[in-house]
DSSP file (Angstrom, degrees, kcal/mol; ACC not computed):
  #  RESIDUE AA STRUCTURE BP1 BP2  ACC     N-H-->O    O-->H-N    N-H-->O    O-->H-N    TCO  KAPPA ALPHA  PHI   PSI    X-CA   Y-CA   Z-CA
    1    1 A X              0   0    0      0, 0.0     2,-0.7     0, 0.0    70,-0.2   0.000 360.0 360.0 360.0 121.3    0.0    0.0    0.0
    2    2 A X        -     0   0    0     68,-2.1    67,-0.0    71,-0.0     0, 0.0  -0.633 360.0-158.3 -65.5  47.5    1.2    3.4   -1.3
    3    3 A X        -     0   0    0     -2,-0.7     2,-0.3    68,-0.1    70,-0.2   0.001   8.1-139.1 -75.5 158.3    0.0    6.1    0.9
    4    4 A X        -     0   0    0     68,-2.1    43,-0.2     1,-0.2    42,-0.1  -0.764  61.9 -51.2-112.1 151.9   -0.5    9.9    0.1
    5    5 A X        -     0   0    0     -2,-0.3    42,-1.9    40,-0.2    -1,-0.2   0.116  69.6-127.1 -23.9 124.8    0.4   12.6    2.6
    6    6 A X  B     -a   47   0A   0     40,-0.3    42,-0.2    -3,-0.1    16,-0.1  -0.390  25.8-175.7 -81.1 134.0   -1.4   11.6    6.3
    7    7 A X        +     0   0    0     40,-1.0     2,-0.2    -2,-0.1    43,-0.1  -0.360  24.5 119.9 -99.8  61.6   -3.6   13.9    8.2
    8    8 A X    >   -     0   0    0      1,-0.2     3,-1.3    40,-0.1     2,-0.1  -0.563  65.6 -71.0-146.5-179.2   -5.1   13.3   11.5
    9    9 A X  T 3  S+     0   0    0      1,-0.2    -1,-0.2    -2,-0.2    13,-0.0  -0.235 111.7  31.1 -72.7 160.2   -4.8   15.1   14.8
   10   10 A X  T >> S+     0   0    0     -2,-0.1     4,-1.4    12,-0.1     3,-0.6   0.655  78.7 127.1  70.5   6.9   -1.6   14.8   17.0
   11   11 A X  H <> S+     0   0    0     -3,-1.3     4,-2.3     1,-0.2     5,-0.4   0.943  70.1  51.8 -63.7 -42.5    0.7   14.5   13.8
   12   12 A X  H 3> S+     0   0    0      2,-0.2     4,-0.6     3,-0.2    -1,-0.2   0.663 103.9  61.2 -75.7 -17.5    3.0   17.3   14.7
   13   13 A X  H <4 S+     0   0    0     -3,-0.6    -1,-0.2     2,-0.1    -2,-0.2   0.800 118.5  31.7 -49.9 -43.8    3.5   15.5   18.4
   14   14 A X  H  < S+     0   0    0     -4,-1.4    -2,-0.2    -3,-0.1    -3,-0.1   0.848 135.5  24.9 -83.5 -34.5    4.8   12.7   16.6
   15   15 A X  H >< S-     0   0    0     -4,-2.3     3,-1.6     1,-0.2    -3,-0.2   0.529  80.8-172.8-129.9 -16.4    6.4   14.2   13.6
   16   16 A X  G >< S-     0   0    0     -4,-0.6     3,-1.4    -5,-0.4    -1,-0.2  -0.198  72.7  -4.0  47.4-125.9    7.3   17.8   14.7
   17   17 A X  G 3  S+     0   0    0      1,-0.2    -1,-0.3     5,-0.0     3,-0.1   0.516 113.9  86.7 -78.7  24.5    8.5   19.9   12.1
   18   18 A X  G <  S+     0   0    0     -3,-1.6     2,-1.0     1,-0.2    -1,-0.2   0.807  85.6  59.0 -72.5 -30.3    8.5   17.2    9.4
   19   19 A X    <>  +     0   0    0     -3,-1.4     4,-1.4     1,-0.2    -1,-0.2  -0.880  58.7 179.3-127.1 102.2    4.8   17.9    8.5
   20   20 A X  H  > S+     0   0    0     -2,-1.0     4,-1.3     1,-0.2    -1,-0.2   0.907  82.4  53.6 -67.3 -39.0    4.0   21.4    7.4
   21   21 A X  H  > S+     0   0    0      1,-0.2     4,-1.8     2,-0.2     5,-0.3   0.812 104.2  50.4 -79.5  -4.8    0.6   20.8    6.9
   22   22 A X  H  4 S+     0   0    0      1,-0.2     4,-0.4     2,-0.2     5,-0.4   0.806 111.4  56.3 -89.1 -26.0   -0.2   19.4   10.2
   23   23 A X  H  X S+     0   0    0     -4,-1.4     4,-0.7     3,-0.2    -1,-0.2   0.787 101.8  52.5 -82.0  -6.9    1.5   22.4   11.5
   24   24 A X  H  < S+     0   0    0     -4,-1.3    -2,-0.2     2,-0.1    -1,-0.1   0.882 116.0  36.8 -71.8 -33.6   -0.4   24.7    9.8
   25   25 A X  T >X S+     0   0    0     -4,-1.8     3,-3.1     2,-0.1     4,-2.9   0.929 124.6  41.1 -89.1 -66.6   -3.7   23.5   10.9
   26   26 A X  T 34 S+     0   0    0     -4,-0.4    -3,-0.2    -5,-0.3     4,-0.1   0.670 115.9  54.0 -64.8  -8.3   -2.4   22.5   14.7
   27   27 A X  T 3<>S+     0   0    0     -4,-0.7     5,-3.7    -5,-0.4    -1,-0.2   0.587 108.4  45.9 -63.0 -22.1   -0.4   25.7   14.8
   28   28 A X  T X45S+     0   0    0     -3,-3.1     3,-1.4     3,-0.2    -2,-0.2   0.836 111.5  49.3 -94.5 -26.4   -3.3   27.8   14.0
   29   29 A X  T 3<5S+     0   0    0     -4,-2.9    -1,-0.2     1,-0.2    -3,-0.2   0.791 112.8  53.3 -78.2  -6.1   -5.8   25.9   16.7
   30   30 A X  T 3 5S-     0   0    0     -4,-0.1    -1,-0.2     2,-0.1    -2,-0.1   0.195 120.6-113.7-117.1  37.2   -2.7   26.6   19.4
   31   31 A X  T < 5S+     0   0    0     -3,-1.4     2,-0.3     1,-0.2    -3,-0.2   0.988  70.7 144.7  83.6  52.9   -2.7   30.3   18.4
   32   32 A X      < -     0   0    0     -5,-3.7    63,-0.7    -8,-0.1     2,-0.3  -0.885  54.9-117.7-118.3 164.8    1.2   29.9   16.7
   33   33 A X  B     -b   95   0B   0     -2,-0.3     2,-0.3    61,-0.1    63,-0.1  -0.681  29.7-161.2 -86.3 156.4    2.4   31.7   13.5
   34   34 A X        -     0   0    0     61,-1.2     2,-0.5    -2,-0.3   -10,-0.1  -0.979   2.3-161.5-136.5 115.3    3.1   29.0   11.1
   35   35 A X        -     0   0    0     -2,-0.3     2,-0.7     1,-0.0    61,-0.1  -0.904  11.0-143.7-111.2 146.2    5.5   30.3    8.3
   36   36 A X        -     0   0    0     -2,-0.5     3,-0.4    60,-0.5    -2,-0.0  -0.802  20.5-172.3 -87.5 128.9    5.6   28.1    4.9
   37   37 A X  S    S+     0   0    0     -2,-0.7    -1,-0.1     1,-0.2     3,-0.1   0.850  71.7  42.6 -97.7 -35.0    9.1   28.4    4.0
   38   38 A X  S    S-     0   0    0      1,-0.1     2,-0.5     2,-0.0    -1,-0.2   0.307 114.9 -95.3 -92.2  16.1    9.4   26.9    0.7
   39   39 A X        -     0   0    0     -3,-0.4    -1,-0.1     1,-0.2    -3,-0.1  -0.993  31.9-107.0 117.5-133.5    6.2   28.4   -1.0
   40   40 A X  S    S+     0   0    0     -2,-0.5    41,-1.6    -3,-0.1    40,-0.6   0.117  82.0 103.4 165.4  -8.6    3.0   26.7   -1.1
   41   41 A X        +     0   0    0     -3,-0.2     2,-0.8    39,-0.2    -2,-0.1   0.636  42.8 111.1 -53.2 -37.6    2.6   25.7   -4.5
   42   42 A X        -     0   0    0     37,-0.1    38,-0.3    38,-0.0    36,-0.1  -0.407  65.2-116.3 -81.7 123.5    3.3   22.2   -4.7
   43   43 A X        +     0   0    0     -2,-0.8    36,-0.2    36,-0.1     2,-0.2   0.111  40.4 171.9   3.4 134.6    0.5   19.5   -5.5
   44   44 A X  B     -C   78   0C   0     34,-1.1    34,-1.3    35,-0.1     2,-0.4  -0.564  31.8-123.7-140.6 144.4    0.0   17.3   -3.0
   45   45 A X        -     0   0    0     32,-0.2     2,-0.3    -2,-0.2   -40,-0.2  -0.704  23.6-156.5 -81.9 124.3   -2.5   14.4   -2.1
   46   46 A X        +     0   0    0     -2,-0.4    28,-0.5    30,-0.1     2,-0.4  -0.674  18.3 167.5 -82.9 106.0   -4.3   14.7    1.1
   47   47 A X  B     -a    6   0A   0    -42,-1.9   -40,-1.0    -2,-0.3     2,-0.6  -0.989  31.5-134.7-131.8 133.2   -6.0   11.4    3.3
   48   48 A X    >>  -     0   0    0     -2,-0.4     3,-2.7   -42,-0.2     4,-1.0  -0.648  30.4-109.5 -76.1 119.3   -7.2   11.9    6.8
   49   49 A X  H >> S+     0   0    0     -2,-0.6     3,-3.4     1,-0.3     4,-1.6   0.653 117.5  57.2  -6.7 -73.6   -5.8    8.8    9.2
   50   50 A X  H 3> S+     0   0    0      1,-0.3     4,-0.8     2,-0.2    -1,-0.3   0.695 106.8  49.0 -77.5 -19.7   -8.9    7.2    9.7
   51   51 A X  H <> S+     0   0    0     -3,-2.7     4,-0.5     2,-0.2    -1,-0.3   0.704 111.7  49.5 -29.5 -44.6   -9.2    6.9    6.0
   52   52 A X  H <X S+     0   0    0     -3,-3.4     4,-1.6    -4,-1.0     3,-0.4   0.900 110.2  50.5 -59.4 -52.5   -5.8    5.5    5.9
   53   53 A X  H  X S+     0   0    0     -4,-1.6     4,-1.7     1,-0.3    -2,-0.2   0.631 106.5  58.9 -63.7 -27.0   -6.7    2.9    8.7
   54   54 A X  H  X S+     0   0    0     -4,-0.8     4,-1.0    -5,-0.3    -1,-0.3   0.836 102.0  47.3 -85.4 -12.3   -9.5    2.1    6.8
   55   55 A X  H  X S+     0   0    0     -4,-0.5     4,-3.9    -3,-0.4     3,-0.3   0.939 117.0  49.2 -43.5 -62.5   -7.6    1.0    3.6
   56   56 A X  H  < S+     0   0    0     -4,-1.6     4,-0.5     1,-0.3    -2,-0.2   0.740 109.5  47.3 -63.1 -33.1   -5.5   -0.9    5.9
   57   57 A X  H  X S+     0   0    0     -4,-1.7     4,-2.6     2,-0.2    -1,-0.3   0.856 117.2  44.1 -77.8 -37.7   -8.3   -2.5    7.7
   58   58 A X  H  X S+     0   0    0     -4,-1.0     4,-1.8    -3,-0.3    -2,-0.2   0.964 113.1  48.8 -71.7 -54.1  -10.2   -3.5    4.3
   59   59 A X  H  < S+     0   0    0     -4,-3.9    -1,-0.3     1,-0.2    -2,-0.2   0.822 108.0  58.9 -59.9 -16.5   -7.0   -4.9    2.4
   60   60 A X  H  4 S+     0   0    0     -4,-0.5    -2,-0.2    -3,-0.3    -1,-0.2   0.948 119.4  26.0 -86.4 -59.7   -6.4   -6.8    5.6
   61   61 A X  H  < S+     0   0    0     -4,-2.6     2,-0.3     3,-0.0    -2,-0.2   0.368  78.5 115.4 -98.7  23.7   -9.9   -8.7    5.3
   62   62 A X     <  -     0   0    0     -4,-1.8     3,-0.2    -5,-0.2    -4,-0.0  -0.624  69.2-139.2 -68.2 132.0  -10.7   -8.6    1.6
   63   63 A X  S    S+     0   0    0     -2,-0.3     2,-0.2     1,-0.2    -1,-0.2   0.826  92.4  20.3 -77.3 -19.6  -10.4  -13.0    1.3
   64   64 A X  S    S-     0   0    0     -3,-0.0     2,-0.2     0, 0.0    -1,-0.2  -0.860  72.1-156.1-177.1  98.7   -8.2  -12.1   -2.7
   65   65 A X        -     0   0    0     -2,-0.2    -6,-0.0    -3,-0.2     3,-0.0  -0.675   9.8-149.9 -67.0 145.6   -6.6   -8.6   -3.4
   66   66 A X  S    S+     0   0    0     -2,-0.2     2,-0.2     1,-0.0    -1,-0.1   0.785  76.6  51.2 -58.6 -50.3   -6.5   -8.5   -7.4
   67   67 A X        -     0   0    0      2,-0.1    -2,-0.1     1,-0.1     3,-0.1  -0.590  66.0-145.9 -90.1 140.7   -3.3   -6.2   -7.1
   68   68 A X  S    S+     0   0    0     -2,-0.2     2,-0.4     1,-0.1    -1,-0.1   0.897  90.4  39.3 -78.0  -9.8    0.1   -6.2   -5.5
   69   69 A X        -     0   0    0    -68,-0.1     2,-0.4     2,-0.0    -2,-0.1  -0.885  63.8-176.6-129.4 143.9    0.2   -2.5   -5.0
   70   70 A X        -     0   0    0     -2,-0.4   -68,-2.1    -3,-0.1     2,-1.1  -0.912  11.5-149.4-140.2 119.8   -2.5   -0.1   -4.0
   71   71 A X        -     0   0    0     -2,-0.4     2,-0.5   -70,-0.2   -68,-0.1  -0.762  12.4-158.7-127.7 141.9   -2.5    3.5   -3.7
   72   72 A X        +     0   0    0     -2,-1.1   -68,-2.1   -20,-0.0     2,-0.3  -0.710  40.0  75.8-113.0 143.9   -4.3    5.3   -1.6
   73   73 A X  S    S-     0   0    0     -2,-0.5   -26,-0.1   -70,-0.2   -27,-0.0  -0.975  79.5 -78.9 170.8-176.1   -5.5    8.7   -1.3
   74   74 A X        -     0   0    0    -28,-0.5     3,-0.1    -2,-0.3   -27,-0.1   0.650  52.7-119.3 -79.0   0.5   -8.4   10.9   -3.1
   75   75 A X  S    S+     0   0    0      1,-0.2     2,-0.4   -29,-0.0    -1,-0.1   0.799  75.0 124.7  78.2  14.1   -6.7   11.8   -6.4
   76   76 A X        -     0   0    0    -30,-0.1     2,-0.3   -32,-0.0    -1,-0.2  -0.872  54.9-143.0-137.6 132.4   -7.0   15.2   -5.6
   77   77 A X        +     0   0    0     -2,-0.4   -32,-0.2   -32,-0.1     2,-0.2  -0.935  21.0 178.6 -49.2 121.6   -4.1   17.8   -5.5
   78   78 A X  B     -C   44   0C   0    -34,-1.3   -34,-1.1    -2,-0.3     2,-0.3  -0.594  15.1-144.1-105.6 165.1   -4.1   20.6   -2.7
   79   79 A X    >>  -     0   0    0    -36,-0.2     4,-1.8    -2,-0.2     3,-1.2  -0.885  19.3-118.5-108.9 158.2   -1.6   23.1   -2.2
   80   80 A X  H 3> S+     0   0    0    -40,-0.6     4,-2.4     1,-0.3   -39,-0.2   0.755 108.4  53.7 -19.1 -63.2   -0.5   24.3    0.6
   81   81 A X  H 3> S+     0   0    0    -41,-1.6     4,-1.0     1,-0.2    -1,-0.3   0.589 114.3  50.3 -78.2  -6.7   -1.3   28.1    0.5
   82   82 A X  H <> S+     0   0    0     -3,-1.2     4,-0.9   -42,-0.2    -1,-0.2   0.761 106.7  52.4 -91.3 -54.8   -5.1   26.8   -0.4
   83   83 A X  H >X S+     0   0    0     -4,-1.8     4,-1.5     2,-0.2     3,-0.9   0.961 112.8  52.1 -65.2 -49.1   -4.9   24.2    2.9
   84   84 A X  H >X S+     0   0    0     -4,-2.4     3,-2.5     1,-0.3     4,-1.1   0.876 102.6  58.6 -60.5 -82.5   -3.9   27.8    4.6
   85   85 A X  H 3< S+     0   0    0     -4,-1.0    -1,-0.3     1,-0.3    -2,-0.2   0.306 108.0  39.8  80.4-103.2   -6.7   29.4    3.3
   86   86 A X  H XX S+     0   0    0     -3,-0.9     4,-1.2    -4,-0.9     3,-0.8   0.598 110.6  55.8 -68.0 -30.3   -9.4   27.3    4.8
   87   87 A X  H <X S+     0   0    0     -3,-2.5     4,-2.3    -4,-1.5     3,-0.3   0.952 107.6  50.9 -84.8 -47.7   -7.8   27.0    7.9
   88   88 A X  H 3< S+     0   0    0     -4,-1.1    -1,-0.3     1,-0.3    -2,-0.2   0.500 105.2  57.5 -57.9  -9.1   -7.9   30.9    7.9
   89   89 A X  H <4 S+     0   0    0     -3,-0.8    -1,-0.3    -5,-0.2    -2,-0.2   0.744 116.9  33.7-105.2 -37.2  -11.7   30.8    7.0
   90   90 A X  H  < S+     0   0    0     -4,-1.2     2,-0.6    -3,-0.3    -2,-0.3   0.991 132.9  33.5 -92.8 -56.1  -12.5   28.6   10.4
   91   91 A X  S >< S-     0   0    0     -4,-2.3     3,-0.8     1,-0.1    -1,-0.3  -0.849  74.8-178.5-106.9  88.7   -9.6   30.4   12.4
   92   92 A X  T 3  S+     0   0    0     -2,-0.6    -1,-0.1     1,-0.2    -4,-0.1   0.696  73.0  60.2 -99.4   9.6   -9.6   33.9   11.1
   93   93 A X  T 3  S+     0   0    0    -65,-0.1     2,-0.3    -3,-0.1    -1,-0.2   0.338  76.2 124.1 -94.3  16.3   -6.8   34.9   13.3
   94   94 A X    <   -     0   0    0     -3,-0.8     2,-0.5    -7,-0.1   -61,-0.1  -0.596  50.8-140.0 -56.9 127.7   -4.1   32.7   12.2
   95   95 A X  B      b   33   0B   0    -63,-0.7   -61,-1.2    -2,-0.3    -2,-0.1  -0.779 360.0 360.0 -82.9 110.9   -0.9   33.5   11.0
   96   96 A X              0   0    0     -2,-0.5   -60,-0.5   -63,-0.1    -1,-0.2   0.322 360.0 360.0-142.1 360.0    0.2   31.6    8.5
């Protein structure tokens, strides 16, 4: 299984600054500036954890996968400065 960038709560506890977008959104709900340092432009595909965990859980009891590889995530490209954005529409004092 092939997964596309991870979302869920507590990601930046685990991952710190490895995950910009989980610091944008859990920097702006603990009242941080969040600065994107390389832009925002680039593409990326988005799946929330319990999405992920359900892939995992399904390929786990499917009785005959068809494939060896699966990837998951929505198909969908985000950028960054767009995920900022939104977050800024529910939090409209965030710095990012």
């Amino acid at each position: 299984m092939r997964f596309s960038t991870t979302l869920g709560p507590g990601k930046t506890a685990r991952h710190g600054k490895m995950s910009i977008l989980s610091q944008i959104i859990e920097g702006a709900h603990m009242g941080k500036a969040v600065k994107i340092e390389k832009g925002g432009d680039q593409k990326d595909d988005i799946i929330y954890t319990k999405d992920a965990a359900q892939s995992i859980y399904l390929a786990c009891t499917t009785p005959r996968l068809r494939y060896k590889a699966y990837n998951i995530g929505t198909g969908i490209g985000y950028i960054l400065k767009d995920v900022a954005e939104e977050v800024k529409q529910l939090i409209p004092d965030a710095e990012i």
